[in-house]
C-alpha positions in Angstrom: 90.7 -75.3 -111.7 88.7 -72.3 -110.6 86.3 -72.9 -113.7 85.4 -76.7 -112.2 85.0 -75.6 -108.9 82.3 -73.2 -110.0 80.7 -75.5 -112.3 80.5 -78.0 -109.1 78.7 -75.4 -107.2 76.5 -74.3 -110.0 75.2 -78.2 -110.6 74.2 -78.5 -106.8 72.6 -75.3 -106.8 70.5 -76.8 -109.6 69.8 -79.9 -108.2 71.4 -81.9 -111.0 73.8 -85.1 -111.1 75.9 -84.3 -114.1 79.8 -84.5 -113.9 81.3 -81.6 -114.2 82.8 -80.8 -117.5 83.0 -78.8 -120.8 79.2 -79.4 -121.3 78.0 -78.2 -117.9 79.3 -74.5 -118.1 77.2 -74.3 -121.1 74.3 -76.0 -119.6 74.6 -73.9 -116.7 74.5 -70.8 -119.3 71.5 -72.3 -120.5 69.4 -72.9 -117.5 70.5 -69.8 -115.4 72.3 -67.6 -117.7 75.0 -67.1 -115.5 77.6 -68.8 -113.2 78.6 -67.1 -109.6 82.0 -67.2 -109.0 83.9 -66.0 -105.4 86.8 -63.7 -105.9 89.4 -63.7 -103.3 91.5 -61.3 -105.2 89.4 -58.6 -105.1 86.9 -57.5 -102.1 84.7 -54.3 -101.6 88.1 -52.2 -100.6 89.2 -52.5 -104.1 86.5 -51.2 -105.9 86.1 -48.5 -103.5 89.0 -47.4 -104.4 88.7 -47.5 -108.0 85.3 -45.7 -107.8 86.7 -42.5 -106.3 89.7 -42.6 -108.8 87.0 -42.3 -111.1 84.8 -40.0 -109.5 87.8 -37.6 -109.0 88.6 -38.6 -112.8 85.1 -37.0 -113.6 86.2 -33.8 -111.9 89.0 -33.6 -113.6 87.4 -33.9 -117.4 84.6 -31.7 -116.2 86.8 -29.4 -114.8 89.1 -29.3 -117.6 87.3 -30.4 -121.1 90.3 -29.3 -122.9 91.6 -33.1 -121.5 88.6 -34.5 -121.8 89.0 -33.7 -125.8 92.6 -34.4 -125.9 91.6 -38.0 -124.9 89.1 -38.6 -127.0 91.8 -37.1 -130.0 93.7 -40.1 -128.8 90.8 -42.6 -128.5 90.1 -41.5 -132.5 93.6 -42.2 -133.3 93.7 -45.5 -131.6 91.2 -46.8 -132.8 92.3 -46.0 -136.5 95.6 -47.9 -135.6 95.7 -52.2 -135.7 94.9 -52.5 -132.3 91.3 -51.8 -133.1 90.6 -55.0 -135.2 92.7 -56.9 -132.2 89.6 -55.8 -129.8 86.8 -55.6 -133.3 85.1 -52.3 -131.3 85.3 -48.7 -131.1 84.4 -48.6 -127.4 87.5 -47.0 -125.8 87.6 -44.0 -123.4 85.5 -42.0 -121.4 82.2 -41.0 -122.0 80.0 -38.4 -119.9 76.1 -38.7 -120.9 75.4 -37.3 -117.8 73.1 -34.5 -119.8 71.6 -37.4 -122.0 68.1 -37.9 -121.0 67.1 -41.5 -119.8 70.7 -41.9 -120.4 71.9 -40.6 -117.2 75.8 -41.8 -117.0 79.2 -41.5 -116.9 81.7 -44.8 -118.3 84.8 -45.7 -118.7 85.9 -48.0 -121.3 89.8 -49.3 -120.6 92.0 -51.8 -122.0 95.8 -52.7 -121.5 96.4 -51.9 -125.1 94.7 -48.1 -124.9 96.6 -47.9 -121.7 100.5 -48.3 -123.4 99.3 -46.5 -126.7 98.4 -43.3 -124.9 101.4 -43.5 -122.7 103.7 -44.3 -125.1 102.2 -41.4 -127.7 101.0 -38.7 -125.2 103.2 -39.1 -122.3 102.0 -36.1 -121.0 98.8 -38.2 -119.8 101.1 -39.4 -116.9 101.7 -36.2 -115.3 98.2 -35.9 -114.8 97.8 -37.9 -111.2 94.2 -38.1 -112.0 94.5 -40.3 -115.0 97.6 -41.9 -114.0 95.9 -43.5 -110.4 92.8 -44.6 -112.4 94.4 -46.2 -115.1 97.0 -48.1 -113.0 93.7 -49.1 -110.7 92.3 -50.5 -113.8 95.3 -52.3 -114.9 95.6 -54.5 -111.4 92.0 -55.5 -112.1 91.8 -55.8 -115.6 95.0 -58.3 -115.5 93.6 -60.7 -112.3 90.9 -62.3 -115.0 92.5 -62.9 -118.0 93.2 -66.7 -116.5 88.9 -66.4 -115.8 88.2 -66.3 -119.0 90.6 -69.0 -120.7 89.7 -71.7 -118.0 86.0 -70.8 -119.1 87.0 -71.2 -122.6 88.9 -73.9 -122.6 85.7 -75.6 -120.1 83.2 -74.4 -123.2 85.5 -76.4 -125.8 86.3 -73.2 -127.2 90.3 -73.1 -126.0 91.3 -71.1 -129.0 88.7 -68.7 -129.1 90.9 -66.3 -127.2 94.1 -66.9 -129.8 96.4 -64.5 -130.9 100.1 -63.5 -131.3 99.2 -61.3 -127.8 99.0 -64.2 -126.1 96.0 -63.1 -123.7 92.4 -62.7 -124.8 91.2 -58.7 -125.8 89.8 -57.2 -122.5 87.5 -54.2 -121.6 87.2 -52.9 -118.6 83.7 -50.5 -118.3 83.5 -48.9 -114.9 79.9 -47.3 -114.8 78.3 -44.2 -112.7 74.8 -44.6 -112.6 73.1 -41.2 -112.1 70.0 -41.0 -109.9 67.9 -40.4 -113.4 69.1 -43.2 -115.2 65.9 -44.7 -116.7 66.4 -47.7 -118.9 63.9 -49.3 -120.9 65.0 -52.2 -122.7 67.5 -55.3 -122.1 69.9 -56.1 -124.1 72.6 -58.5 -124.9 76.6 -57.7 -124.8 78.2 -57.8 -127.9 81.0 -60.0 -126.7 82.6 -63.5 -126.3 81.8 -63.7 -122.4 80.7 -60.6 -120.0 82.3 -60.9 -116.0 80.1 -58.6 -114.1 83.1 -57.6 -111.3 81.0 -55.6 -109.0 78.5 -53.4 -108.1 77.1 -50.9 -105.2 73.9 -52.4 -105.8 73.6 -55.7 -106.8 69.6 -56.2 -107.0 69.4 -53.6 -109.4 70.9 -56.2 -112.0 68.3 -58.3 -113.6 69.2 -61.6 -115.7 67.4 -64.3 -117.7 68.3 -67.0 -118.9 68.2 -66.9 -123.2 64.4 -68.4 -124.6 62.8 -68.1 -127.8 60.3 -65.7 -126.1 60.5 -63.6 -122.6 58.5 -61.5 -120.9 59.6 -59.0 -117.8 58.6 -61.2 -115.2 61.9 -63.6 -117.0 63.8 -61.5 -115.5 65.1 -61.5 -111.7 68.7 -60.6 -109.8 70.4 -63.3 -109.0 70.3 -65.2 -106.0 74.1 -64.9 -104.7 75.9 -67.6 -102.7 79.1 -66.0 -101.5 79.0 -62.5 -99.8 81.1 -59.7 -100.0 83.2 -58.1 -98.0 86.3 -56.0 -97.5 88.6 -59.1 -99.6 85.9 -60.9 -101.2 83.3 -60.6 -104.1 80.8 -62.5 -105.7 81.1 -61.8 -109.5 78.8 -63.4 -112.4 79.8 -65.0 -115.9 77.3 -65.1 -119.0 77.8 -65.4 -122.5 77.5 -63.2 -125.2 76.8 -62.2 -128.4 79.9 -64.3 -129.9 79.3 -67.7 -129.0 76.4 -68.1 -131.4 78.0 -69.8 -133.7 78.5 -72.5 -131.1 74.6 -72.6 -130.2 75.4 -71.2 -127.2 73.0 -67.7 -126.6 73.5 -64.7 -125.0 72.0 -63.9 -121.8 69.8 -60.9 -121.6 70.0 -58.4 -119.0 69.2 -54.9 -117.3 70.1 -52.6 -114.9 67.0 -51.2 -113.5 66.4 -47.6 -112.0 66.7 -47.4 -108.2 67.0 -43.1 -107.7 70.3 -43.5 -106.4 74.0 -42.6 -107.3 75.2 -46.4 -108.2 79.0 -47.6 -109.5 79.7 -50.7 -111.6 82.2 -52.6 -112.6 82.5 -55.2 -115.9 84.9 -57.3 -117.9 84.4 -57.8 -121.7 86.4 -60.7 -123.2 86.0 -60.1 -127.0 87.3 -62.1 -129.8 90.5 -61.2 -131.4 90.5 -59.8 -134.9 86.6 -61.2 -135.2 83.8 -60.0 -137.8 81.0 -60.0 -136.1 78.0 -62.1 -137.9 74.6 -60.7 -137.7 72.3 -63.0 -135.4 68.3 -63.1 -135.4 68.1 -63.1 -131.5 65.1 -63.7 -129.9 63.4 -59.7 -129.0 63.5 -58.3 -125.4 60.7 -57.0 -123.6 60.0 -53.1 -123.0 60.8 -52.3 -119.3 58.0 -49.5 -117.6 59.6 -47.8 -114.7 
């Protein structure tokens, strides 16, 4: 299984002698925060691609805001509809805080589900080429990771987290333009089951640490990567989130830090299905000064 393989690397990489298993994922979350996996299925030319579907999906919306409403019409009534509690968040769409200071950004949040509800209810989304090519990008990489993140489930313990007449765990797929002003100031911790962080144009401008009771800034670091990228292969990272708690298993903080540049990302939410969250005392994050 994929999931061993990594957990194999991870425990050399730590210098440990523990067999590999459905304890030493979560120990790995617990001493690193994260797990480095190498995707073959996806390299550099994939997410190229996607990125100027979006940028040219950007255009489009600023171009033509009467769209850019219509969408987020549909995004309201989807949300209203049972597919929301199957994904338990409103995060769906496309969102331009380009203007927003500090803020700096333009997203996209996708899922399969939002994909066949506003075909199926406004077909007139698919005449629009620039829509149609991003969301069909999104769909070939939104569907290569579902298997990801049962494996990991399944190596956590947790093998029916992801359960659900659907038959495949709630995904969100959040492709990210970083403006040159983006400014952060705070980490924070994704409200989710487990977070795949697919790719990004600038990798050391993620900063991770593992969860403690108490962290400072210097906590934080990017992480060392084993496997390089290159036109068919990626290095992607897996951490835990908000969700597991109830299995004493923590979230792993994190930031994106400001660099002046345009950046793109790429990430992979697995939620859980029809799930309340609970609120959690977490441990606070530290202020970042840029």
């Amino acid at each position: 299984m994929i999931i061993r393989k990594i957990l194999l690397l991870g425990i050399l990489l730590l210098g440990t002698d523990q067999p590999c298993g459905a304890t030493s994922l979560a120990e790995q979350f617990k001493q690193a925060g994260y797990v480095e996996i190498c995707d073959t299925k996806h390299g550099s030319a994939t997410f190229d691609s996607l990125y100027t579907y979006f940028d040219e999906l950007i255009a489009f919306f600023q171009a033509n805001p009467w769209w850019a409403q219509k969408l987020y019409s549909a995004k309201e009534r989807f949300i209203r509809s049972h597919n929301r509690h199957y994904y338990a968040t409103d995060f769906f769409g496309f969102y331009d805080e380009s203007e927003r200071a500090g803020r700096s950004q333009i997203s996209f949040y996708y899922s399969m589900h939002f994909h066949e509800f506003i075909y199926s209810r406004y077909p007139e989304f698919k005449e629009v080429h620039e829509i149609m090519h991003f969301f069909n990008a999104c769909f070939e990489i939104q569907k290569s990771y579902e298997h990801l993140f049962n494996e990991a489930a399944t190596e956590l313990g947790l093998e029916t987290i992801f359960s659900s007449q659907n038959g495949h765990p709630p995904i969100i797929l959040k492709i990210i333009k970083y403006l040159p002003s983006y400014v952060p100031t705070r980490p924070h911790y994704d409200g989710t089951a487990l977070t795949l962080f697919l790719h990004s144009t600038d990798d050391q401008s993620l900063l991770l640490s593992p969860y403690k009771s108490s962290c400072t800034v210097d906590d934080f670091s990017a992480p060392v990567r084993k496997f390089s990228r290159s036109y068919n292969q990626n290095s992607i990272l897996l951490i835990p989130g908000l969700l597991l708690t109830e299995f004493s298993m923590y979230p792993t903080p994190h930031i994106v830090i400001h660099n002046g540049t345009v950046r793109y990302a790429t990430i992979a939410f697995a939620m859980r299905p029809y799930y309340l969250a609970q609120k959690n005392e977490l441990s606070p994050l530290p202020n970042f000064n840029h």
